[in-house]
N, CA, C and O atoms as a GROMACS GRO file, in nm:
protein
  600
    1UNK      N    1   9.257   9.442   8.921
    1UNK     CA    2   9.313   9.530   9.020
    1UNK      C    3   9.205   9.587   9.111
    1UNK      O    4   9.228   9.639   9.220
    2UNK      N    5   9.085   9.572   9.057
    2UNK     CA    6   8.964   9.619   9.164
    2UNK      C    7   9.026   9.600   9.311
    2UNK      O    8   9.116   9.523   9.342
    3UNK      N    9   8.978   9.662   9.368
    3UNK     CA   10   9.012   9.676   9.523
    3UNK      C   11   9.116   9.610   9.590
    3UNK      O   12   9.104   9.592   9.710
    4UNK      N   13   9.264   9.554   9.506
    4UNK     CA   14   9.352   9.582   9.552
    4UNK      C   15   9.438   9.715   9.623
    4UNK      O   16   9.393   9.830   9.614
    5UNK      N   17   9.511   9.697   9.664
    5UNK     CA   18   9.575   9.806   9.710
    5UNK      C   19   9.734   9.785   9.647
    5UNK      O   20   9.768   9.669   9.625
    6UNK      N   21   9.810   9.872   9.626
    6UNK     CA   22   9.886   9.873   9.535
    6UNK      C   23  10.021   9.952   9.558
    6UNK      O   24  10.046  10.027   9.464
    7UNK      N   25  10.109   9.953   9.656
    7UNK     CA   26  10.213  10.096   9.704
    7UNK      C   27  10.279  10.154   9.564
    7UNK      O   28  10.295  10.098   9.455
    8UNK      N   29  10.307  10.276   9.604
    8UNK     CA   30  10.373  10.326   9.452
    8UNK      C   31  10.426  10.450   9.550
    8UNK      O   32  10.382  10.517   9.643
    9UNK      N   33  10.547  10.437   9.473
    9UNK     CA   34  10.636  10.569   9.585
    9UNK      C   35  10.651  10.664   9.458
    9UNK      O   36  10.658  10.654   9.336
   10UNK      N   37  10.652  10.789   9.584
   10UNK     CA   38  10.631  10.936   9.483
   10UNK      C   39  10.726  11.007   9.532
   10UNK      O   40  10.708  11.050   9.646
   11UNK      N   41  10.845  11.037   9.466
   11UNK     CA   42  10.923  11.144   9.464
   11UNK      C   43  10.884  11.311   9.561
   11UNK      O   44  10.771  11.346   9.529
   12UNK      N   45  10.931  11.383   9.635
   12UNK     CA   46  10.887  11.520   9.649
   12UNK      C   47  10.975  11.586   9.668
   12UNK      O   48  10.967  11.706   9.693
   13UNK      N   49  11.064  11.530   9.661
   13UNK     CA   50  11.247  11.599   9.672
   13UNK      C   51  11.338  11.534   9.667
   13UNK      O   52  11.333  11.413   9.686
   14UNK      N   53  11.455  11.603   9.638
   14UNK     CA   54  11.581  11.527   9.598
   14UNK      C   55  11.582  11.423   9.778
   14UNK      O   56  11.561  11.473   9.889
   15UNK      N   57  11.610  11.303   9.752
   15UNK     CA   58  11.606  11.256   9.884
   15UNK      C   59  11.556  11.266   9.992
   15UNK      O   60  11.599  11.266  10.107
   16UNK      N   61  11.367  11.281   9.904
   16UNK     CA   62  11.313  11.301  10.037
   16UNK      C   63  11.132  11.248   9.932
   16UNK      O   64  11.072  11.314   9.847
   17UNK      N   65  11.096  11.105   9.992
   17UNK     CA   66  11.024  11.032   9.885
   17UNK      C   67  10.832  10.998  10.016
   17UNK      O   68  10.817  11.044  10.130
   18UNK      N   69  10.769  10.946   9.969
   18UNK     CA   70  10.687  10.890  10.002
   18UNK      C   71  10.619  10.805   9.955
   18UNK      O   72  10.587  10.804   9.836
   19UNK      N   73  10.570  10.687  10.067
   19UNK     CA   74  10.493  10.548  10.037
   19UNK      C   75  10.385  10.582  10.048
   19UNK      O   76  10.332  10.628  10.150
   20UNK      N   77  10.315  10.554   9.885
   20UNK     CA   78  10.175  10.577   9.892
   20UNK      C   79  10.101  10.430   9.853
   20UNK      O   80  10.145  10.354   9.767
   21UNK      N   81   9.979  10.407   9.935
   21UNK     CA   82   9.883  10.269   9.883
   21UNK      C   83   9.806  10.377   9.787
   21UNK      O   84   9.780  10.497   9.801
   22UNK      N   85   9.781  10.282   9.680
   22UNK     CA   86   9.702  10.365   9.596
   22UNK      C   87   9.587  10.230   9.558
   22UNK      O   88   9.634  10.119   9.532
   23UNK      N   89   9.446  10.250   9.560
   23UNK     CA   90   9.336  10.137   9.522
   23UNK      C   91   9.303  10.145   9.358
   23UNK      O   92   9.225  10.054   9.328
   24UNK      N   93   9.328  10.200   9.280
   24UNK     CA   94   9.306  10.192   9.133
   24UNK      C   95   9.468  10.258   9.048
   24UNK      O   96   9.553  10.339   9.087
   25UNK      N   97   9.453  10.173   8.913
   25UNK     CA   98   9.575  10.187   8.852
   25UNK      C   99   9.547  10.345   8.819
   25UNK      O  100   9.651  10.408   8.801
   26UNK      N  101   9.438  10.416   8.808
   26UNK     CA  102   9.418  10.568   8.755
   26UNK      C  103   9.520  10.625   8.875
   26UNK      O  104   9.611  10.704   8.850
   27UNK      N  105   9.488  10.570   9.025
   27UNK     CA  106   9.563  10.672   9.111
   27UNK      C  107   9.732  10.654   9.034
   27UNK      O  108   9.803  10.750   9.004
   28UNK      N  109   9.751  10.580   9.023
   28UNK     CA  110   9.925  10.571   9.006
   28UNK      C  111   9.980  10.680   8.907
   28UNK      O  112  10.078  10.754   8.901
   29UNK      N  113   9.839  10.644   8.814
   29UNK     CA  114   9.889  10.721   8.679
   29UNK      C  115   9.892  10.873   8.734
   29UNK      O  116   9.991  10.942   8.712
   30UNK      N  117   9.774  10.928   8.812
   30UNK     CA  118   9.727  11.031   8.847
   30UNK      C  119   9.881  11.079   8.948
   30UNK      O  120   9.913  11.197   8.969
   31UNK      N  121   9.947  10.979   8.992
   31UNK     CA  122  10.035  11.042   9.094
   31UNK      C  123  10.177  11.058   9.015
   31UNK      O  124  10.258  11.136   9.065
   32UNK      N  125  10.209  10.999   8.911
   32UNK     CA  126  10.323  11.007   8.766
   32UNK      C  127  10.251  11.116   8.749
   32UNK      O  128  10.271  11.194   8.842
   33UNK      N  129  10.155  11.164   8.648
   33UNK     CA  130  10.121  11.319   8.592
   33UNK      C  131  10.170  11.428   8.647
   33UNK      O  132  10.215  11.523   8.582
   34UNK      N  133  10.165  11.419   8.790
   34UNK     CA  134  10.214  11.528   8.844
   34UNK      C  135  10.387  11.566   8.909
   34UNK      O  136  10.465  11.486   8.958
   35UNK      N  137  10.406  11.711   8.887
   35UNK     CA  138  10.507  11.750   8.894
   35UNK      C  139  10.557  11.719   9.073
   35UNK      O  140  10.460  11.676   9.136
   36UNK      N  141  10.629  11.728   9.121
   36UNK     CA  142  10.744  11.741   9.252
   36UNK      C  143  10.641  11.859   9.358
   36UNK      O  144  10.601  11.845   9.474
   37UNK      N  145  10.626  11.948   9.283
   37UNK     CA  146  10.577  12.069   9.352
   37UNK      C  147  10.440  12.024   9.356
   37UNK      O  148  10.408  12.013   9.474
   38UNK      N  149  10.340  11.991   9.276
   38UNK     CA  150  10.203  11.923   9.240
   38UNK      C  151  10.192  11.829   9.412
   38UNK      O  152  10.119  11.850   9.509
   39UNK      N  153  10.299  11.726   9.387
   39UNK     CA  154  10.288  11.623   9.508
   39UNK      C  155  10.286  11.646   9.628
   39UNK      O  156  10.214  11.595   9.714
   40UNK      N  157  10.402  11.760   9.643
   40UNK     CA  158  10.415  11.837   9.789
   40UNK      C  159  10.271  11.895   9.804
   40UNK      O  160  10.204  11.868   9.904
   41UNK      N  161  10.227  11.969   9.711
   41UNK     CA  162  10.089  12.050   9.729
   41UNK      C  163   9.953  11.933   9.777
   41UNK      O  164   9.882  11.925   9.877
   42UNK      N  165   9.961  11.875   9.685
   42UNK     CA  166   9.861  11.741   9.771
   42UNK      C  167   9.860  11.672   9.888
   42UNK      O  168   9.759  11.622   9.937
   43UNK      N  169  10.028  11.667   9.962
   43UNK     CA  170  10.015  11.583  10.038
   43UNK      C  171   9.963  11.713  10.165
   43UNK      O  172   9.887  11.691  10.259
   44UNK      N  173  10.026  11.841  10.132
   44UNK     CA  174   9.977  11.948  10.227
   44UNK      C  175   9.822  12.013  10.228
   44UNK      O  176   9.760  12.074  10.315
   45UNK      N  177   9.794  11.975  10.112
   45UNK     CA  178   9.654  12.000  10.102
   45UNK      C  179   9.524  11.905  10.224
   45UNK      O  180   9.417  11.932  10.278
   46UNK      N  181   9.626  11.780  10.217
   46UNK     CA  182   9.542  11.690  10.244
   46UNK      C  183   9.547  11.691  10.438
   46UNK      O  184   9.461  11.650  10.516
   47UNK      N  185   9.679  11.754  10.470
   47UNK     CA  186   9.702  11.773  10.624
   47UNK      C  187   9.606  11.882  10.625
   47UNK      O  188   9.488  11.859  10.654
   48UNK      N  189   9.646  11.999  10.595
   48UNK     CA  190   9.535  12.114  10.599
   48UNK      C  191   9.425  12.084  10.669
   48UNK      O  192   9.386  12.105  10.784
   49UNK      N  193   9.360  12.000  10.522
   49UNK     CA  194   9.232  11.989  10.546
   49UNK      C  195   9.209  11.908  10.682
   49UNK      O  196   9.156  11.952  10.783
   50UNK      N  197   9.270  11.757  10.659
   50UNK     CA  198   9.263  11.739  10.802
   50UNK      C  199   9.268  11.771  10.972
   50UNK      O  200   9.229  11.715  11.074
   51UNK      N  201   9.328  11.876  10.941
   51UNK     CA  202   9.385  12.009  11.071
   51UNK      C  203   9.262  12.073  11.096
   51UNK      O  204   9.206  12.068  11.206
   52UNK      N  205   9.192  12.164  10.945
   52UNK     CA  206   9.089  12.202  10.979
   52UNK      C  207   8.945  12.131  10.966
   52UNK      O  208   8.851  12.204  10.996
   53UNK      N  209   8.919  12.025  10.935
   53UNK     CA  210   8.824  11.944  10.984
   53UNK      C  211   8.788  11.864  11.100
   53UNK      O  212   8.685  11.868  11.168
   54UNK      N  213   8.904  11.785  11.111
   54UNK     CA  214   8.891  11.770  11.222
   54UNK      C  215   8.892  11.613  11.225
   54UNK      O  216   8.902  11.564  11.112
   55UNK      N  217   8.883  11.506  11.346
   55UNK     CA  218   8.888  11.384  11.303
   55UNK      C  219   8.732  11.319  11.253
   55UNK      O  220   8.719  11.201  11.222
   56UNK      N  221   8.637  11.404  11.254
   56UNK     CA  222   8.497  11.386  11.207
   56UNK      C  223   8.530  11.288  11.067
   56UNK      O  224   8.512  11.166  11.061
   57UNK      N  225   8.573  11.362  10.977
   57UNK     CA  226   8.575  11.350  10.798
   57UNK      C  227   8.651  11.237  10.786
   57UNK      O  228   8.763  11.236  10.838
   58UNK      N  229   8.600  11.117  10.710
   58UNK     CA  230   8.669  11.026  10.670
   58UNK      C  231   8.728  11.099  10.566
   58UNK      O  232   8.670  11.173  10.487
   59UNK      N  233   8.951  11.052  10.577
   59UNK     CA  234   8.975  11.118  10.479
   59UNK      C  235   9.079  11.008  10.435
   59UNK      O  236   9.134  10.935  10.518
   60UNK      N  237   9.104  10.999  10.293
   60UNK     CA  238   9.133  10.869  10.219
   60UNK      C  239   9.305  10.898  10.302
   60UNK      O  240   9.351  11.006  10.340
   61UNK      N  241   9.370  10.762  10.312
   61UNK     CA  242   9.489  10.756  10.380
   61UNK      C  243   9.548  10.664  10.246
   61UNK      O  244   9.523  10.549  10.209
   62UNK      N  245   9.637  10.770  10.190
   62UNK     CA  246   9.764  10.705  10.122
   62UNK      C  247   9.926  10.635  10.108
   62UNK      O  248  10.014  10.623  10.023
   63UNK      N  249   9.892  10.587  10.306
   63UNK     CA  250  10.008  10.516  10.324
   63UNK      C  251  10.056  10.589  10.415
   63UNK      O  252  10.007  10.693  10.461
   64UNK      N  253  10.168  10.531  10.450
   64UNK     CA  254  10.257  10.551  10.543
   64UNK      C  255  10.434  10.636  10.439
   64UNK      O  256  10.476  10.624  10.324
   65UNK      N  257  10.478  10.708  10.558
   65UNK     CA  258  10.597  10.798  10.453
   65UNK      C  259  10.725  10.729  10.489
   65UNK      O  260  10.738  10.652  10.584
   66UNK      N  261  10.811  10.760  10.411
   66UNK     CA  262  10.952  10.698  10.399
   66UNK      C  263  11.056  10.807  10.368
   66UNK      O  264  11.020  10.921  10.336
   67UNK      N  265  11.155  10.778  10.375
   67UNK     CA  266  11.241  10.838  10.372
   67UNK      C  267  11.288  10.972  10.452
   67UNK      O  268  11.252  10.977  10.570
   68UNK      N  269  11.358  11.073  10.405
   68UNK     CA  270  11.369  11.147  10.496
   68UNK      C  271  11.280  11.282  10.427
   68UNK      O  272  11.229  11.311  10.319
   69UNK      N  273  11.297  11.343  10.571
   69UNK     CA  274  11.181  11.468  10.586
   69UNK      C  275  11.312  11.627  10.617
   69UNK      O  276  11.377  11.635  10.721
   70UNK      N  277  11.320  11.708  10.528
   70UNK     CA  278  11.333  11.858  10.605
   70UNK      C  279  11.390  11.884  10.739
   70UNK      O  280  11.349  11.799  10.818
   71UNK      N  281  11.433  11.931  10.768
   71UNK     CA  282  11.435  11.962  10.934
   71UNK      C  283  11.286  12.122  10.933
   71UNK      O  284  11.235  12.169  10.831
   72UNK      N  285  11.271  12.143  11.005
   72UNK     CA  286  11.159  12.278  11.026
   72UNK      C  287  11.191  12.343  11.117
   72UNK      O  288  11.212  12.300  11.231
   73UNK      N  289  11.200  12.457  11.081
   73UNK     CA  290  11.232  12.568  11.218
   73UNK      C  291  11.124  12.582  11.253
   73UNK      O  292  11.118  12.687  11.318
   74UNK      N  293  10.982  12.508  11.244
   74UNK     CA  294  10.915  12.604  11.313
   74UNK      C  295  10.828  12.515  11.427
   74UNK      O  296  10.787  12.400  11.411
   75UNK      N  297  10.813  12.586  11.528
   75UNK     CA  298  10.712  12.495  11.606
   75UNK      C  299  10.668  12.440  11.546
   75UNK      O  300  10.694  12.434  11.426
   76UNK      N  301  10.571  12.369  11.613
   76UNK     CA  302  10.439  12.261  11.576
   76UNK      C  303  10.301  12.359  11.547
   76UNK      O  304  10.213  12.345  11.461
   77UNK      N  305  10.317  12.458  11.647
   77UNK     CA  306  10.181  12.560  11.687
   77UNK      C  307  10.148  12.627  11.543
   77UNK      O  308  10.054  12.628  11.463
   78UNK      N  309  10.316  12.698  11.558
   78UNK     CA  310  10.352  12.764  11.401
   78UNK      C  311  10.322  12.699  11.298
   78UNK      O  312  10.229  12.746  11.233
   79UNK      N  313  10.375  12.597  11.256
   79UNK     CA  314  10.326  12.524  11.121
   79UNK      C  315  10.180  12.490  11.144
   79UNK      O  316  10.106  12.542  11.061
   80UNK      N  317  10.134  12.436  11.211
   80UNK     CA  318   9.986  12.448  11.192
   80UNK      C  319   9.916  12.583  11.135
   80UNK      O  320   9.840  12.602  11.040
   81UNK      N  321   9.978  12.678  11.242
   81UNK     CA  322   9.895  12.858  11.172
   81UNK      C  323   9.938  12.849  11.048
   81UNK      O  324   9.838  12.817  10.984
   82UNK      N  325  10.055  12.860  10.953
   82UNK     CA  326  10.119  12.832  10.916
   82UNK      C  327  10.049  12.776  10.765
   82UNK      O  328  10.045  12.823  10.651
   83UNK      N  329   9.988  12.626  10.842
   83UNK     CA  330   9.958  12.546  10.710
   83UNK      C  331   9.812  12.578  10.677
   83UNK      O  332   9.763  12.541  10.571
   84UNK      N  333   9.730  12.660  10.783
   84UNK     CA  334   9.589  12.673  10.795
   84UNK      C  335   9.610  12.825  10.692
   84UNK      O  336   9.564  12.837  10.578
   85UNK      N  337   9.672  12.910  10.751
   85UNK     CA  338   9.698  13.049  10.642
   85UNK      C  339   9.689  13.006  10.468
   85UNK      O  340   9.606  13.036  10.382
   86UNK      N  341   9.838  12.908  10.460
   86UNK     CA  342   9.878  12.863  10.318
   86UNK      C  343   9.708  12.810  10.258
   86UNK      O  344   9.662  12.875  10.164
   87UNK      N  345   9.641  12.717  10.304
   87UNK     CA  346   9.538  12.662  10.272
   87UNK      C  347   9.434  12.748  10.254
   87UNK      O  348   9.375  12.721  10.149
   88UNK      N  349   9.376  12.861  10.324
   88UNK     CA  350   9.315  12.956  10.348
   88UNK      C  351   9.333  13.055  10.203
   88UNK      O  352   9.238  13.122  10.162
   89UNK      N  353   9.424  13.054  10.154
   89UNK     CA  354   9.448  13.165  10.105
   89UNK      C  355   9.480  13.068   9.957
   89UNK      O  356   9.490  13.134   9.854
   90UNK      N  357   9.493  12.934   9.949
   90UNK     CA  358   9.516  12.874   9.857
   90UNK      C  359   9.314  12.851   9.835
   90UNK      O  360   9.292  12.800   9.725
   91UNK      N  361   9.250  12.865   9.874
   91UNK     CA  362   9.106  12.823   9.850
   91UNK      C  363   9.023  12.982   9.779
   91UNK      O  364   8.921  12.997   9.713
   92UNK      N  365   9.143  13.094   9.842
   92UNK     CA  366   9.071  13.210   9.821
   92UNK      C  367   9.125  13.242   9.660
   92UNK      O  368   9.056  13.296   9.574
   93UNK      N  369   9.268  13.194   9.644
   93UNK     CA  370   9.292  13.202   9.501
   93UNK      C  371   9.250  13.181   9.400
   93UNK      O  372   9.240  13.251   9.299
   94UNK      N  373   9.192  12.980   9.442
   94UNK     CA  374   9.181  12.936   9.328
   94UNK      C  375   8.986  12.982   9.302
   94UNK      O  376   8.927  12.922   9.212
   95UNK      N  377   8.916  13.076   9.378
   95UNK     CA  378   8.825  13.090   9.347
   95UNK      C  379   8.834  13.214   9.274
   95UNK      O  380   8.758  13.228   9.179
   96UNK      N  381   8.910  13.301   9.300
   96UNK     CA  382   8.970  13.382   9.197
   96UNK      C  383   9.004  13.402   9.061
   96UNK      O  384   8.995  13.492   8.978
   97UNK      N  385   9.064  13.238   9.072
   97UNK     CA  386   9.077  13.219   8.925
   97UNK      C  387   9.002  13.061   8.798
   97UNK      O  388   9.036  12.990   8.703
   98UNK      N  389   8.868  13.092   8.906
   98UNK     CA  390   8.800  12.998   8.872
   98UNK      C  391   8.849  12.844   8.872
   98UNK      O  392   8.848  12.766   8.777
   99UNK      N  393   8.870  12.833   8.937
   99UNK     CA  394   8.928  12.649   9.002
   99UNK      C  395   8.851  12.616   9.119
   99UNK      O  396   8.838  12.663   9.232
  100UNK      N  397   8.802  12.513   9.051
  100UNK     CA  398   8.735  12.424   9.187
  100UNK      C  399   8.777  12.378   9.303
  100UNK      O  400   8.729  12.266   9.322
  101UNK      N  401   8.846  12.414   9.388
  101UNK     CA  402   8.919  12.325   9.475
  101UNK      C  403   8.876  12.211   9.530
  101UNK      O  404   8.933  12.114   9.580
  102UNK      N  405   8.735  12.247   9.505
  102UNK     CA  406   8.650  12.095   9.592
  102UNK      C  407   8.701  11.959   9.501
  102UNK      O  408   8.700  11.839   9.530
  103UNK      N  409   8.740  12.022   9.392
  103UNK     CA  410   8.770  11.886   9.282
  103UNK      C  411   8.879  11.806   9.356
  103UNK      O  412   8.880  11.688   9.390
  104UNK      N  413   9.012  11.950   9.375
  104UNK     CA  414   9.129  11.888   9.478
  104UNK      C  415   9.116  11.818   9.558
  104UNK      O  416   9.190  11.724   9.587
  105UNK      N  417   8.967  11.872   9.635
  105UNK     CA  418   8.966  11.825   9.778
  105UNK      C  419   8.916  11.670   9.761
  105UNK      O  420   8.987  11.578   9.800
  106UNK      N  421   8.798  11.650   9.704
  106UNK     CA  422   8.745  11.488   9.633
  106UNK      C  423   8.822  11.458   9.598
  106UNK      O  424   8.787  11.340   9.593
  107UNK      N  425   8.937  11.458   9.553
  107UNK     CA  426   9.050  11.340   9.481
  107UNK      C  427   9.128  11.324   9.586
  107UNK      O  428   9.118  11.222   9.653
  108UNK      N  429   9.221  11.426   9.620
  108UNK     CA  430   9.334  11.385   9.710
  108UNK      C  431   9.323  11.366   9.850
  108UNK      O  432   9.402  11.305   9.921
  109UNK      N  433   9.216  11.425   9.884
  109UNK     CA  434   9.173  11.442  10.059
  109UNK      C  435   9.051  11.302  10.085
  109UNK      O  436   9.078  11.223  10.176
  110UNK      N  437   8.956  11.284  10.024
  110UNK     CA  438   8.843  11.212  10.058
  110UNK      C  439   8.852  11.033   9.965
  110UNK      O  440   8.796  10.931  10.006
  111UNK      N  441   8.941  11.046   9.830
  111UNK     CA  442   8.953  10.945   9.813
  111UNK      C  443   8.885  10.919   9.668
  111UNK      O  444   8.899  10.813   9.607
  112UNK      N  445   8.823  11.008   9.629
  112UNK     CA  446   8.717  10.990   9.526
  112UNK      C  447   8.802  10.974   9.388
  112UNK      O  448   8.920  11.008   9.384
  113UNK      N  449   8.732  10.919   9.268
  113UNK     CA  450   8.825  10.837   9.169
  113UNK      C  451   8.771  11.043   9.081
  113UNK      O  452   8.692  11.133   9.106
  114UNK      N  453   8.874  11.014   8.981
  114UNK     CA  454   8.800  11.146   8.911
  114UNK      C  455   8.690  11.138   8.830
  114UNK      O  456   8.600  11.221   8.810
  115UNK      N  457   8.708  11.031   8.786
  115UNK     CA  458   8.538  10.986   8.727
  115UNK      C  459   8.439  10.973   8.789
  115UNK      O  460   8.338  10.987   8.719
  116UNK      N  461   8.418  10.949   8.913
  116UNK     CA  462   8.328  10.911   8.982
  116UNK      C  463   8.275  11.110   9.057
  116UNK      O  464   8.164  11.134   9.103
  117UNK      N  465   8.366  11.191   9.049
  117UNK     CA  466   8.364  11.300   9.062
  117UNK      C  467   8.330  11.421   8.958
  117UNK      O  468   8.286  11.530   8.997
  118UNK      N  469   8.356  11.386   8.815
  118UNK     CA  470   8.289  11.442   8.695
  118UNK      C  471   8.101  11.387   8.706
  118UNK      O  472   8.014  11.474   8.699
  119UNK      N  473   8.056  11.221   8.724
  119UNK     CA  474   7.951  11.186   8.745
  119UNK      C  475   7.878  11.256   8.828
  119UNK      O  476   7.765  11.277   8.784
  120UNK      N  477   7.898  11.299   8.930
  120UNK     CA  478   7.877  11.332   9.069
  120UNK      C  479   7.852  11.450   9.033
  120UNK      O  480   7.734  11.486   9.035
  121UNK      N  481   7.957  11.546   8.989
  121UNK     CA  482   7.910  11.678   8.983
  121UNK      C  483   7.858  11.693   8.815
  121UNK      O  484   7.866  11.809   8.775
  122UNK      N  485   7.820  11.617   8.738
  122UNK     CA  486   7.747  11.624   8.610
  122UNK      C  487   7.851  11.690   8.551
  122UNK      O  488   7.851  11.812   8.568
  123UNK      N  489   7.938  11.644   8.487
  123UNK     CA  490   8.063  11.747   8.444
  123UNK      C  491   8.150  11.658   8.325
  123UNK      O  492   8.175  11.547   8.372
  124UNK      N  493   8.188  11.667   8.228
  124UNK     CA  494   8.217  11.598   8.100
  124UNK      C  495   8.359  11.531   8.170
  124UNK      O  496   8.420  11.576   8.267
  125UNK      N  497   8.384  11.434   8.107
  125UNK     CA  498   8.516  11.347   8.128
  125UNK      C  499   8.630  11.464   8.108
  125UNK      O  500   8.648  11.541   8.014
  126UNK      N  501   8.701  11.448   8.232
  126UNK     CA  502   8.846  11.522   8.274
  126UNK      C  503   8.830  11.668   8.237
  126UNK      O  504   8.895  11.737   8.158
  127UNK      N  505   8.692  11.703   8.341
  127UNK     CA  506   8.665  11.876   8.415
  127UNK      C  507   8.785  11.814   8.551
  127UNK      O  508   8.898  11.859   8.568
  128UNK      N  509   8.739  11.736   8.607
  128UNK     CA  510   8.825  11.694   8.779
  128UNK      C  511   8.967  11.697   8.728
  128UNK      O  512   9.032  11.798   8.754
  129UNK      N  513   9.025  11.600   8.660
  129UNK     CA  514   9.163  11.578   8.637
  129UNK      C  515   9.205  11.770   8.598
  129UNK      O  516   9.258  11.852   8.674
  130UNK      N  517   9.171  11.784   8.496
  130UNK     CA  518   9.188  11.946   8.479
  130UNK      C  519   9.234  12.031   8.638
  130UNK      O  520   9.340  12.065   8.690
  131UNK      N  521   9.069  12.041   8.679
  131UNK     CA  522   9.052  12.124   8.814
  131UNK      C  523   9.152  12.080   8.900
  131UNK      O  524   9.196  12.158   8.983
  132UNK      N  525   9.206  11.939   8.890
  132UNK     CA  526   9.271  11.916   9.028
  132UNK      C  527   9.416  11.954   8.989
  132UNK      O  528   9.478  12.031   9.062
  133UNK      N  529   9.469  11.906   8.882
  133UNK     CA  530   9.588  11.939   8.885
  133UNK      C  531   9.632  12.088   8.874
  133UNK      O  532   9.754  12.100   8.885
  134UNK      N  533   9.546  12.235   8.849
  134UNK     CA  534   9.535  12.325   8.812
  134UNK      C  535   9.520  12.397   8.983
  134UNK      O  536   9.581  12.500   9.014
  135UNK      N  537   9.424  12.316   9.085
  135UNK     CA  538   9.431  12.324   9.196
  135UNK      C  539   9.567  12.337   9.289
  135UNK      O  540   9.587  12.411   9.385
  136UNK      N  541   9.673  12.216   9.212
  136UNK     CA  542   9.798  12.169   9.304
  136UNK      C  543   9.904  12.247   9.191
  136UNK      O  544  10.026  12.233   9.187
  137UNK      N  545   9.844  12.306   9.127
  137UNK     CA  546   9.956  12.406   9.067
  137UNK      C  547   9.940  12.522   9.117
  137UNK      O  548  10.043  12.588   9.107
  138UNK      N  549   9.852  12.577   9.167
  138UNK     CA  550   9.761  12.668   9.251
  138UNK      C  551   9.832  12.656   9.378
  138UNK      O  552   9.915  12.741   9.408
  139UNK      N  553   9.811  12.570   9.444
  139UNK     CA  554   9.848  12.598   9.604
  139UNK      C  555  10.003  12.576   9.577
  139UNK      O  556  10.075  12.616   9.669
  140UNK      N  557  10.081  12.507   9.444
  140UNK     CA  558  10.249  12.577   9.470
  140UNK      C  559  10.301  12.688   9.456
  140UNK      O  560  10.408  12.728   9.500
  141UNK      N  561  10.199  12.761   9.370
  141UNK     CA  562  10.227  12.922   9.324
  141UNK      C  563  10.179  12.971   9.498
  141UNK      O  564  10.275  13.015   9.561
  142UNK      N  565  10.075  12.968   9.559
  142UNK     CA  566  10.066  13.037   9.678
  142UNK      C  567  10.191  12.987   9.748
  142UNK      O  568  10.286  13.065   9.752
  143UNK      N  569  10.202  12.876   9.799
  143UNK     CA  570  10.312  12.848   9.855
  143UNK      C  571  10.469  12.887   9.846
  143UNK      O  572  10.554  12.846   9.926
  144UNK      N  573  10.502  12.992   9.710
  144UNK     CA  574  10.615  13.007   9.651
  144UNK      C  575  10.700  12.899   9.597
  144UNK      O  576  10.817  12.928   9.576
  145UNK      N  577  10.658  12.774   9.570
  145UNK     CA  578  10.758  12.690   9.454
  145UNK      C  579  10.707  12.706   9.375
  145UNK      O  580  10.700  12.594   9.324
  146UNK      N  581  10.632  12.805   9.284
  146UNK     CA  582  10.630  12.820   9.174
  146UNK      C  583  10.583  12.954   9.105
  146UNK      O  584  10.501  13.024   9.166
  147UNK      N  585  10.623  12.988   9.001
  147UNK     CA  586  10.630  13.106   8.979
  147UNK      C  587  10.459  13.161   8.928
  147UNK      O  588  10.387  13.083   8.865
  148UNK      N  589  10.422  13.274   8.958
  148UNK     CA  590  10.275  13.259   8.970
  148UNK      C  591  10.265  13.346   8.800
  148UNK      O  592  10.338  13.442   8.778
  149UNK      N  593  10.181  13.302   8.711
  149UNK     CA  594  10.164  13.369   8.558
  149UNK      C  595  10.169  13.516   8.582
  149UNK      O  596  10.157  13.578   8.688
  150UNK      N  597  10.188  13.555   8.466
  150UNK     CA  598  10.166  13.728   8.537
  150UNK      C  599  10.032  13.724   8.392
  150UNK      O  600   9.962  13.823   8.371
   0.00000   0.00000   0.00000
């Protein structure tokens, strides 16, 4: 499977799905592990970032989307402020509560495998998988789909 590419569609709402290429069988597994709310949080994580970076940053592209989308009341202008706030305040949390977000950001935004991201940052097998999914449980509690621990 080395450097194949591989589509695998991911659920994010009742009738409302996305086509993802994924390059290793870990991504597939990595995109099953996670919950509905987890997926939404990644795929918004990953606009975010792109919004506020800018087109500089190579950022890993997981396909093209399918199915149907929401309607949005809100501008374009709006959801941008909007998604830059949610993100903003999802980076200020998870440093709050000790979560890496950069882990989030290396997996779902830039492309990086999670192993190759434990290596990288000298960090024992599945600190990243941990951090990331703990990340996208993180930005659904900011976001309100999910209920935040008390």
């Amino acid at each position: 499977m080395t450097g194949a590419l591989v589509p695998y569609l991911i659920q994010l709402a009742p009738g409302r799905s996305e086509q993802l290429t994924v390059r290793r069988a870990t991504d597939a597994r990595l995109w099953q592990s996670m919950s509905t709310e987890q997926a939404q949080a990644a795929q918004e994580i990953r606009r975010a970032f792109e919004q506020a970076e800018g087109p500089q940053v190579r950022i890993s592209n997981y396909g093209t989307r399918t199915g149907t989308r929401r309607p949005d009341s809100l501008e374009p202008n709006e959801r941008a402020v909007q998604l830059h706030k949610t993100y903003t305040q999802w980076r200020t949390e998870c440093t709050r509560l000790g979560i890496e977000a950069e882990a989030t950001i290396d997996v779902m935004v830039l492309g990086m495998s999670c192993r190759s991201v434990d290596k990288t940052r000298r960090k024992g097998t599945g600190w990243t998988s941990r951090h990331l999914l703990a990340g996208l449980e993180c930005y659904g509690q900011v976001r309100g789909w999910l209920e935040r621990p008390n």
